[in-house]
C-alpha positions as CSV (number, residue, x, y, z in Angstrom):
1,X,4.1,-7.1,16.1
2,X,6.5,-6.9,13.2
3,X,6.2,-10.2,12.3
4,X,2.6,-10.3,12.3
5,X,1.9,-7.7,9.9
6,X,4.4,-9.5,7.6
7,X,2.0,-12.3,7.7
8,X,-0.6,-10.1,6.4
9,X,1.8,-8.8,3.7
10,X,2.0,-12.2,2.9
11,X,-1.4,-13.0,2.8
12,X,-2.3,-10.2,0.2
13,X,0.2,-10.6,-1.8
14,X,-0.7,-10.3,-5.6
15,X,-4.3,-9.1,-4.7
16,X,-5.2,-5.0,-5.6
17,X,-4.9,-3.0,-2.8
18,X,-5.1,1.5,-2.3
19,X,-2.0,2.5,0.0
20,X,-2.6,5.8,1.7
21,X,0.7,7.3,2.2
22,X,0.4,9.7,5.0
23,X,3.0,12.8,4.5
24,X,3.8,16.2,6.7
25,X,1.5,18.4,7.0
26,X,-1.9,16.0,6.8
27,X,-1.3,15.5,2.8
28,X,-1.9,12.0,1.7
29,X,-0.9,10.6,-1.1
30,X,-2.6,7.3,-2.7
31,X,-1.1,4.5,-4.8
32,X,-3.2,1.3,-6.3
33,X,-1.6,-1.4,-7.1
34,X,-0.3,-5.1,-6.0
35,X,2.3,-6.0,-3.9
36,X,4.6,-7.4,-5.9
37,X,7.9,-8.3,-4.1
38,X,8.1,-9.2,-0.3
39,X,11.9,-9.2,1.6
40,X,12.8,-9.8,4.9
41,X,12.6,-5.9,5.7
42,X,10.4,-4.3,2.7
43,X,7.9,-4.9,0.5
44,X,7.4,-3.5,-3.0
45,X,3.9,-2.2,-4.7
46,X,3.9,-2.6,-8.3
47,X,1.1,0.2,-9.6
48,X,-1.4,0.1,-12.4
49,X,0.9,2.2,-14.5
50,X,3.9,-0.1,-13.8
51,X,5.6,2.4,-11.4
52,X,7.5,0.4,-7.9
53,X,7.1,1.6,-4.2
54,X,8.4,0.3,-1.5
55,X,7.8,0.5,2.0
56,X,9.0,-1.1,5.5
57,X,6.7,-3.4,7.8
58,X,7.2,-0.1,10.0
59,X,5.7,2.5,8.1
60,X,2.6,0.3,8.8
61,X,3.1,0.0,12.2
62,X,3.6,3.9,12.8
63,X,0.5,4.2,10.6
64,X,2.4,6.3,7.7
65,X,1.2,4.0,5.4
66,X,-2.6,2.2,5.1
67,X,-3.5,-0.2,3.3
68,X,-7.3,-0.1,2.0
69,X,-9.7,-2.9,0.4
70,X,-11.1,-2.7,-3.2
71,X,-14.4,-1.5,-1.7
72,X,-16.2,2.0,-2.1
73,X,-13.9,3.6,-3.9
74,X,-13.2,3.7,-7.9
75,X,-10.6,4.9,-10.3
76,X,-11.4,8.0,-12.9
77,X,-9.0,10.1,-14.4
78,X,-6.2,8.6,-12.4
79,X,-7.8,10.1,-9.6
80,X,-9.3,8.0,-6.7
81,X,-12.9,8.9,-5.7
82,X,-14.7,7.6,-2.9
């Protein structure tokens, strides 16, 4: 399972993407940017505003992390609207 969503890591490298971070107590937190470094056990998001996140394949897996398409949702005041 691991190995496939690597693939799709792959696969959407360099491209604009919304991560959904999913923290305790049901708040989310968003980042929008492009994944910009992939290892063997991580992968890095480079944001708009030049700030790095990483994240294992597994926070994917458990769903702690989403990753979103650049549809139906837009960028104002550094806040994400949908």
């Amino acid at each position: 399972m691991i190995d496939k969503i690597k693939k799709d890591i792959v696969s959407k490298y360099g491209l604009t993407y919304k991560f959904k971070i999913n923290n305790i107590r049901n708040k989310s937190e968003y980042v929008v940017g492009k994944i910009s470094e992939i290892y063997d056990r991580v992968f890095v998001v480079k944001s708009d505003d030049d700030k790095c996140t990483s994240f294992t394949y597994s926070d994917l897996l458990t769903g702690n992390v989403e990753i979103h398409e650049k549809m139906g949702w837009q960028i104002k005041n550094n806040k994400i609207k949908f």
